[in-house]
C-alpha positions in Angstrom: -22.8 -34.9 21.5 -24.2 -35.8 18.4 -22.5 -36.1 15.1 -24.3 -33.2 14.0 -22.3 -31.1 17.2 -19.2 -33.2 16.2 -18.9 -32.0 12.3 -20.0 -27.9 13.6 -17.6 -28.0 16.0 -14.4 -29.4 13.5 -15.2 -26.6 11.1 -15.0 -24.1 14.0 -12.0 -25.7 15.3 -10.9 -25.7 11.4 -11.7 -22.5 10.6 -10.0 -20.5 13.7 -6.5 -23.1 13.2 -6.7 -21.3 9.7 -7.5 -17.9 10.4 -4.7 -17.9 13.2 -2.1 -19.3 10.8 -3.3 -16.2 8.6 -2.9 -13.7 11.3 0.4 -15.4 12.2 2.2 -15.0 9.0 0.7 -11.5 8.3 2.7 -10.4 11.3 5.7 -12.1 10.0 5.3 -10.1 6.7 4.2 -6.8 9.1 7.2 -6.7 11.1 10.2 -8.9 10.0 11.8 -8.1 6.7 10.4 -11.1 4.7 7.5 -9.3 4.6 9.1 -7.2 1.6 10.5 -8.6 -2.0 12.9 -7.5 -4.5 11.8 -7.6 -8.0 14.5 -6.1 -9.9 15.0 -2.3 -8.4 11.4 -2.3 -7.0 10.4 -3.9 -3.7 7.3 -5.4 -3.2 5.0 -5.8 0.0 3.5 -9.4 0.8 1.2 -7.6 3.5 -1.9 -8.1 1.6 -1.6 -11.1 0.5 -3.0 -13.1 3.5 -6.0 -11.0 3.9 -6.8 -11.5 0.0 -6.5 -15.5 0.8 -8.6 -15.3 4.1 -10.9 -13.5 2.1 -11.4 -16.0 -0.3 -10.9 -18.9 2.0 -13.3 -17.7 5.0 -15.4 -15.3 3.0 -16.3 -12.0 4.1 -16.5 -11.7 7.5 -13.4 -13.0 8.1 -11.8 -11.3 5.2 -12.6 -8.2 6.7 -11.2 -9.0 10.1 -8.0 -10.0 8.5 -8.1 -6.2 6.7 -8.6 -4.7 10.2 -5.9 -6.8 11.8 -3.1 -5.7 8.8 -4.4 -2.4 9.8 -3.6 -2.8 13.7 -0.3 -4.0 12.6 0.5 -1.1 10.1 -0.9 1.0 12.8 1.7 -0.6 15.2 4.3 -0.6 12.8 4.1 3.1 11.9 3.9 4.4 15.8 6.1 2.2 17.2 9.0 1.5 14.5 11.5 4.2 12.9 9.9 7.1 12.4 9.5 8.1 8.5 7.7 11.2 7.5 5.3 8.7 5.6 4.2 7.7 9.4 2.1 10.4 9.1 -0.5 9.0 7.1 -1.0 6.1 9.5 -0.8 7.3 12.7 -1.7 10.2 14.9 0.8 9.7 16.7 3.8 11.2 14.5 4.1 14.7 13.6 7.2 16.6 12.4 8.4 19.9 11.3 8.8 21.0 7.8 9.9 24.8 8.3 7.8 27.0 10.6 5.0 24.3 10.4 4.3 21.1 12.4 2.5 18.5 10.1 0.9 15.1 11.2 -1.1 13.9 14.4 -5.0 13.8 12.0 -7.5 11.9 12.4 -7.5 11.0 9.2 -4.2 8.9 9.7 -6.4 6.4 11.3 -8.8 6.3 8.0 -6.4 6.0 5.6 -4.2 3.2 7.9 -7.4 0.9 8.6 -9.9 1.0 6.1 -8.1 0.4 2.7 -6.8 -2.7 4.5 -10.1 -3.4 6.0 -11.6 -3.5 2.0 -8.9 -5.9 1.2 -10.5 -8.5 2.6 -13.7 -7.7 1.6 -13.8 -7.3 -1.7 -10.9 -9.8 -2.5 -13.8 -12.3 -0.6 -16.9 -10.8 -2.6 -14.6 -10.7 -6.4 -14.2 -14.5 -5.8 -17.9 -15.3 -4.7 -18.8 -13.4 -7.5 -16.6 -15.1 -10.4 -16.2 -18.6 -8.6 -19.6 -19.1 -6.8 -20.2 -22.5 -6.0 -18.6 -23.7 -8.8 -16.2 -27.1 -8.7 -14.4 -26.1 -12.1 -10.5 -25.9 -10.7 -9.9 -23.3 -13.3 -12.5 -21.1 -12.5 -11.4 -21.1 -8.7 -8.3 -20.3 -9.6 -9.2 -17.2 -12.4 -11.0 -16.0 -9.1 -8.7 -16.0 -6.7 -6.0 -14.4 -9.0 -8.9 -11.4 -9.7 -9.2 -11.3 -6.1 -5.7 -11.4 -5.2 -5.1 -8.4 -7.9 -8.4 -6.7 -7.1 -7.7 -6.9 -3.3 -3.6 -5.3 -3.5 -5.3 -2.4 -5.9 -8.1 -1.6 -3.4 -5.2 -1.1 -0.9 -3.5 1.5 -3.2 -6.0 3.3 -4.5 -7.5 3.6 -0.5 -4.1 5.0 0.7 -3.0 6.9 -1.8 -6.8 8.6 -2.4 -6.7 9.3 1.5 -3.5 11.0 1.4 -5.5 13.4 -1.6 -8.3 13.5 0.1 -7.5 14.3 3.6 -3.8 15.4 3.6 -2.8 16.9 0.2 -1.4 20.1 1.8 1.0 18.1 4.2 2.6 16.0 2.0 2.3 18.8 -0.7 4.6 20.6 1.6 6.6 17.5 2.5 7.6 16.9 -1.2 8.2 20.4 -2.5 11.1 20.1 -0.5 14.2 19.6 -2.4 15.8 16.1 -0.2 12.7 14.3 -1.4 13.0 15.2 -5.2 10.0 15.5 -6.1 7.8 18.7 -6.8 3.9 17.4 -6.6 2.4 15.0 -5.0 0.5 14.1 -8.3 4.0 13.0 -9.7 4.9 10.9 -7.0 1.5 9.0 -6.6 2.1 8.2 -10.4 5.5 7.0 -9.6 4.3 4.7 -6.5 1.8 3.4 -8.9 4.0 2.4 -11.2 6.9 1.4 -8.9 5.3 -0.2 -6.2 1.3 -0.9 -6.7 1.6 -2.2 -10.0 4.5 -5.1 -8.7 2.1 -5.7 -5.7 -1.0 -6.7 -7.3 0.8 -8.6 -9.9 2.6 -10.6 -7.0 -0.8 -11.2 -5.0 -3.0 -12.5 -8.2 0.1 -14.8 -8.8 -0.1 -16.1 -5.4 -3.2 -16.2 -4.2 -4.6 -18.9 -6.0 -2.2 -21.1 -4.4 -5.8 -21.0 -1.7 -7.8 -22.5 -4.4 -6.0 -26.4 -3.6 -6.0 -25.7 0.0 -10.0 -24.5 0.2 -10.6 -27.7 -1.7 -8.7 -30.0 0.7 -10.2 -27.6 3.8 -13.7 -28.1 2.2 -13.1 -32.1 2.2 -11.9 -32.3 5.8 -14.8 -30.2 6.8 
């Protein structure tokens, strides 16, 4: 084997040991409670955090794997785990009864559960190609991947929550006219999530997510 075949096949080798390691610890944050952290009364999710650092790590082909694969595992998570009436929104598998009417088991579960976190990955990936380039300024890196990061966690909110408008208003309209879930539109309580939850979540992945930018360099060096 040439050197050549010797250098192609450490970057493979490379690049698989890193996307594993990604899709290993975004099944720790899936299902094990370390996936989820308290910042004050609000709790924030970690899960898109290791596709927005594949994503600007591996680029975007694997970026967008790692969005489909946190999709599989919300999938998982949502069928499989404690039902919720939220489950309805990411898997056909759930429905439930809110008076005289069963709600849940669409199609459109499956849309609103994979492709927000498939568009993680690939525009966290294309934000930092697109602010960092080529370029070997540290600060630049980093600005990108903390765009990314933030730009990646909002894609993730605005996909779910535009779904559940889009293709299941009338459900969850129903769901939250009731009076044990305290709120009377679903309008109000997308603002609320927003502010409660989204906002907290982006924040949290641009703060982390350049922690990638010393690692890509070190990768890039080994390579």
């Amino acid at each position: 084997m040439t050197n050549t075949g010797k250098t192609v096949d450490r970057k493979k080798i490379r690049y698989l040991v890193f996307f594993a390691m990604m899709v290993a610890i975004e099944a720790v944050f899936c299902f094990t409670p370390l996936g989820s952290i308290p910042i004050g009364p609000l709790v924030a999710t970690l899960a898109m955090i290791p596709v927005c650092i594949t994503g600007v790590m591996l680029g975007v082909r694997a970026g967008t794997a790692m969005g489909f694969i946190a999709g599989l595992f919300s999938f998982i998570v949502w069928t499989f785990m404690p039902p919720s009436f939220m489950a309805i929104a990411f898997t056909p598998f759930y429905k439930m009864e809110v008076g005289d009417t069963v709600i849940g088991g669409s199609f459109w579960s499956l849309v609103i559960c994979f492709v927000p976190r498939i568009l993680v990955g690939t525009v966290s990936a294309l934000v930092y190609k697109a602010i960092a380039g080529r370029t070997e300024k540290n600060a630049v890196r980093i600005t990108g991947a903390a765009v990314a990061g933030f730009a990646g966690s909002a894609v993730n909110t605005i996909g779910v929550l535009g779904g559940i408008v889009l293709f299941m208003h009338r459900e969850f309209s129903m769901l939250y006219a009731m009076d044990e879930y305290g709120a009377t539109t679903i309008a109000a309580v997308i603002g609320v999530t927003i502010l409660t939850n989204a906002l907290p979540e982006a924040v949290l992945s641009s703060i982390v997510t350049p922690a990638a930018v010393p690692a890509k360099s070190l990768l890039l060096r080994k390579l």
